[in-house]
C-alpha positions as CSV (number, residue, x, y, z in Angstrom):
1,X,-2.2,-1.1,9.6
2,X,-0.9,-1.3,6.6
3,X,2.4,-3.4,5.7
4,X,5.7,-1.6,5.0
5,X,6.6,-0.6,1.5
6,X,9.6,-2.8,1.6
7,X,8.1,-5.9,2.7
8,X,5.5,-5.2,0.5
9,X,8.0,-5.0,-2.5
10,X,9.7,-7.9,-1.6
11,X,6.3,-10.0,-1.0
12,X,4.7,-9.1,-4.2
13,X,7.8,-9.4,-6.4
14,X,9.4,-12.1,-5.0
15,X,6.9,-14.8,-6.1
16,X,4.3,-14.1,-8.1
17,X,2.4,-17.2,-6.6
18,X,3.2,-20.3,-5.7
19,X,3.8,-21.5,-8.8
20,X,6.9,-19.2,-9.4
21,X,10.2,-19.5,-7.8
22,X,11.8,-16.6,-9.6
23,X,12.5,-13.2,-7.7
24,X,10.2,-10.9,-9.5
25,X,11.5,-8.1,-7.6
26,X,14.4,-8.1,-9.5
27,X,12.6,-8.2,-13.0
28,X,13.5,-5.0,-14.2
29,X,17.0,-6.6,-14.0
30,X,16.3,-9.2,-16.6
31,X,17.1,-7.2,-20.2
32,X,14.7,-4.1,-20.1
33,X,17.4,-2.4,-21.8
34,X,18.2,-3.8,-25.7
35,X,21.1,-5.0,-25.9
36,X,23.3,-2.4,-27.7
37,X,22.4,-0.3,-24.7
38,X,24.9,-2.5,-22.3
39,X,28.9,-2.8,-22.7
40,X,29.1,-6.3,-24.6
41,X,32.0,-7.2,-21.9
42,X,29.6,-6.9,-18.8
43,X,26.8,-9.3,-19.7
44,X,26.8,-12.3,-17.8
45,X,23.5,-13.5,-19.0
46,X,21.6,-13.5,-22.4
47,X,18.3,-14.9,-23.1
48,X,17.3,-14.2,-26.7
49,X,17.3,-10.4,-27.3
50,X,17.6,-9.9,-22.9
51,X,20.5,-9.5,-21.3
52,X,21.2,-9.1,-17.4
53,X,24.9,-7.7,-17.0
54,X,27.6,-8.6,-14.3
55,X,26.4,-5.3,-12.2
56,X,22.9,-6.7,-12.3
57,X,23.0,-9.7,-11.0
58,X,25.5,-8.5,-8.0
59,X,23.5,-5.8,-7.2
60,X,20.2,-8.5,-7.1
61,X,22.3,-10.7,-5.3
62,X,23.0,-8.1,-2.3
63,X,19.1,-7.7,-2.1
64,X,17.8,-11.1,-2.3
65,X,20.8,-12.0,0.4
66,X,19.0,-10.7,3.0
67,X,16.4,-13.6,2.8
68,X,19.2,-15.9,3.7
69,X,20.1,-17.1,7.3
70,X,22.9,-14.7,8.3
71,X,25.2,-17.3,9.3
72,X,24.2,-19.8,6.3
73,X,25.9,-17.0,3.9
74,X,29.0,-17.7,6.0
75,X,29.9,-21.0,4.6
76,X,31.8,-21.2,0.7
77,X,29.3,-23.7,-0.3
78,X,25.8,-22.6,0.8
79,X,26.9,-19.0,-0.8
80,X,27.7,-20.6,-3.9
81,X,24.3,-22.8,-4.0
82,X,22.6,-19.4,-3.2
83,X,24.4,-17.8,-6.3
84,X,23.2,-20.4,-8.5
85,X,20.0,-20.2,-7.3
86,X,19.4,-16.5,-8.2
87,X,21.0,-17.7,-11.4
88,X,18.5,-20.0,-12.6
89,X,15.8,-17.9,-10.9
90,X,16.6,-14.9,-12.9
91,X,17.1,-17.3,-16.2
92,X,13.7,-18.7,-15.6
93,X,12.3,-15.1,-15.7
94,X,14.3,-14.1,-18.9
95,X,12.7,-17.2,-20.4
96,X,8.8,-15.8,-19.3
97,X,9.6,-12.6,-20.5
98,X,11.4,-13.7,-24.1
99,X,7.9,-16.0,-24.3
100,X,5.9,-12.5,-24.1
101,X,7.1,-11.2,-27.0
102,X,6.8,-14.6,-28.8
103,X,2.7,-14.5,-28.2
104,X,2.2,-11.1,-28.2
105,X,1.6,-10.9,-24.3
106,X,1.5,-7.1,-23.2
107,X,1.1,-5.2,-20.3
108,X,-0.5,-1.7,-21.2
109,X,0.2,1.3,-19.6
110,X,-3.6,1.9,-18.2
111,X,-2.7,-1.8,-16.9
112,X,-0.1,-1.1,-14.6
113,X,-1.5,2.4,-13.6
114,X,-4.5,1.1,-12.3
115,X,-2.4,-1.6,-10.0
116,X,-0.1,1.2,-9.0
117,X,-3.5,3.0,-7.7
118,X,-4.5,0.4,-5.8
119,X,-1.4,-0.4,-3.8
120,X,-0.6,3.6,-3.3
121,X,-4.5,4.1,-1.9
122,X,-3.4,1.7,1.2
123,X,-0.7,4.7,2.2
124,X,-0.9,7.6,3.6
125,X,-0.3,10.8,1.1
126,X,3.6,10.9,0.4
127,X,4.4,8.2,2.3
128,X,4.7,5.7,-0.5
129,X,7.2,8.3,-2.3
130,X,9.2,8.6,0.9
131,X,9.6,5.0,1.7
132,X,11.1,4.4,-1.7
133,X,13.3,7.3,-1.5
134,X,14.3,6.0,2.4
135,X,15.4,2.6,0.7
136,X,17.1,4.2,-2.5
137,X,14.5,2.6,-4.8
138,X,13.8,4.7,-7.5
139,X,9.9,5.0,-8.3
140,X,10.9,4.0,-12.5
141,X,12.8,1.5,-11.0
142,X,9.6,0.5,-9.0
143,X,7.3,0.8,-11.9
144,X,9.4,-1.3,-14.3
145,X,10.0,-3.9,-11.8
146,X,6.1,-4.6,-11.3
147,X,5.3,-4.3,-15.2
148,X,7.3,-7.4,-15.8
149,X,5.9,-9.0,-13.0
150,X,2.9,-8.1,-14.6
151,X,3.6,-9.0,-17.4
152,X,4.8,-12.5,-16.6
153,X,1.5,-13.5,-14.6
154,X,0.1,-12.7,-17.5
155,X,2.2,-15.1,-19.6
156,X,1.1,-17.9,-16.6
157,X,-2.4,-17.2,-16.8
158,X,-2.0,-17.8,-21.2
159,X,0.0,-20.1,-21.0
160,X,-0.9,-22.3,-18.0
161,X,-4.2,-21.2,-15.7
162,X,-6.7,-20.4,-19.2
163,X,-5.9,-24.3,-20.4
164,X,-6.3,-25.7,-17.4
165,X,-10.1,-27.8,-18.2
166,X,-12.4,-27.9,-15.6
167,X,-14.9,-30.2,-15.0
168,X,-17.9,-31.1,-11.8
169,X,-16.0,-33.9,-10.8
170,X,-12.5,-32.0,-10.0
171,X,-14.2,-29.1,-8.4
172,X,-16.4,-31.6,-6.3
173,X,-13.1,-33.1,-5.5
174,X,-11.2,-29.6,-5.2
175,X,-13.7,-28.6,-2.6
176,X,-13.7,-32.0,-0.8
177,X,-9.8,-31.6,-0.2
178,X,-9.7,-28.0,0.6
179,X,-13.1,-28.1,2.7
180,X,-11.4,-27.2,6.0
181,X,-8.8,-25.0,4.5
182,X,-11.3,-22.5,2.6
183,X,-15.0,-23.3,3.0
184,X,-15.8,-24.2,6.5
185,X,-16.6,-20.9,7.4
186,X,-18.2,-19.3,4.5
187,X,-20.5,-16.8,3.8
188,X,-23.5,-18.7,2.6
189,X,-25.3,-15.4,2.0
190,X,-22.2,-14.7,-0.9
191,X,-24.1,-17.4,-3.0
192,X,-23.0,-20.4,-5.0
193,X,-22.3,-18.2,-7.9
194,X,-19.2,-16.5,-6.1
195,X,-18.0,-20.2,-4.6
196,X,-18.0,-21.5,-7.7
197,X,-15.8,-18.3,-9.5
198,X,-13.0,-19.2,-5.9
199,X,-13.3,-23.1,-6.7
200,X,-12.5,-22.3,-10.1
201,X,-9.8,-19.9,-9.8
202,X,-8.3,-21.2,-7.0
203,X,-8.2,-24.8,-9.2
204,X,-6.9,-22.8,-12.2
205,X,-4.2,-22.0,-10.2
206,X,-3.4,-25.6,-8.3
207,X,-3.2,-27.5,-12.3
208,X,-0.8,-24.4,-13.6
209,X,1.5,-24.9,-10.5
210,X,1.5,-29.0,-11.1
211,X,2.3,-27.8,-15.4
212,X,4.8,-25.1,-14.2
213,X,8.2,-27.5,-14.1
214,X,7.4,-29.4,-17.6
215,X,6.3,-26.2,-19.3
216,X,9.4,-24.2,-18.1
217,X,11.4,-26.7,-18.7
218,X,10.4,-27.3,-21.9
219,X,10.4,-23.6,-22.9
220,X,14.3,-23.8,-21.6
221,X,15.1,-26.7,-23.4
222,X,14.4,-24.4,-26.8
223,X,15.2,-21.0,-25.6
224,X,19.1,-19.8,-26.5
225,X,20.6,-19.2,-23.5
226,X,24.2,-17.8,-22.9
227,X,25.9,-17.7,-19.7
228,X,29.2,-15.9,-19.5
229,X,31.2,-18.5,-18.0
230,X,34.7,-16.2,-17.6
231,X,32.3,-13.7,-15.5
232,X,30.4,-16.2,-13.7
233,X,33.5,-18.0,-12.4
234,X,34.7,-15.1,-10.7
235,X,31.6,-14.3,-9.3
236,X,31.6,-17.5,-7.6
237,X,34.8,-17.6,-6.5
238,X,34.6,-14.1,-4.8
């Protein structure tokens, strides 16, 4: 049985591994439209060429809500710490995405086609459509939203998982800490060859989360960033 479309959105966009924190669902948020194409008074943030306006980050802010304890949204302060949070989150993104453009990192069209085939071939005909439609998410909306994500796993994998070196001693030691978690039961008959490819991936990934904090950090510390503090201040007081 397959998942529901929502949950599915929400999984998939919401992290795009372990290494992220930002809520990829809401990437098509992050300055898909150039700047001239928003009112100049409703941006409340601007990385570089992106901006995400006032509207965006409220309507964000109603959908990433739900993932809070209902009664934690009750007090002032946890409200405001969950505000910020979707702040920086959705800063953190603009920053991946701005880094794109600076190396050239592109998603093609064929790209995000051939995903979109492979999660629609898990539902039923017209189902996928209707689910969107039942939760008044537009399918460009959709599209948009996983071609950033896209395209920011893509900036990870450059940036973080392809110069991660690899060596026989740290995938002996890989597989000696992760024995009982992934290869105690399996498949001998899969071969060596496809253990090796999961130690190495799977190790790829481990080093890029451990990089992630210094290199975004680093990428902040030289990335122009703008907050709207006017707007912001009444968005946290509300």
């Amino acid at each position: 049985m397959h998942e529901p479309l929502l949950y599915y959105l929400m999984k998939t966009f919401c992290k795009l591994s372990s290494i992220l924190t930002v809520l990829l669902i809401l990437s098509v948020l992050s300055g898909c439209a150039e700047p001239e194409d928003r009112h100049e008074n409703e941006y409340l943030i601007r990385v570089g060429e992106r901006i995400t306006t006032i509207d965006d980050f409220n309507m964000a802010f109603e959908i990433v809500r739900a993932a809070y304890p209902y009664n934690a949204l009750k007090s002032s302060a946890y409200l405001k710490k969950a505000r910020l949070s979707l702040l920086n989150q959705l800063i953190e993104q603009m920053i991946i995405l701005e880094r794109a453009g600076e190396q050239n990192i592109c998603i093609s069209d064929s790209e995000v086609e051939e995903v979109i085939a492979g999660i629609k071939k898990d539902y039923p005909e017209g189902e996928f459509d209707r689910t969107l439609l039942e939760y008044a998410i537009s399918y460009q909306f959709w599209k948009e939203a996983l071609k950033n994500r896209l395209l920011i796993e893509k900036v990870i994998i450059a940036e973080l998982e392809e110069k991660v070196v690899i060596t026989p001693k740290s995938i002996s030691e890989y597989y000696d800490r992760n024995y009982d978690r992934f290869f105690l039961n399996f498949d001998s008959k899969e071969g060596s060859s496809n253990m090796n490819e999961f130690l190495i991936k799977h190790l790829r990934k481990e080093n890029a989360e451990k990089a992630y904090n210094g290199w975004i950090k680093k990428l902040r510390k030289n990335s122009k960033i703008e907050i709207n503090r006017e707007q912001w201040e009444k968005i946290n007081c509300g």
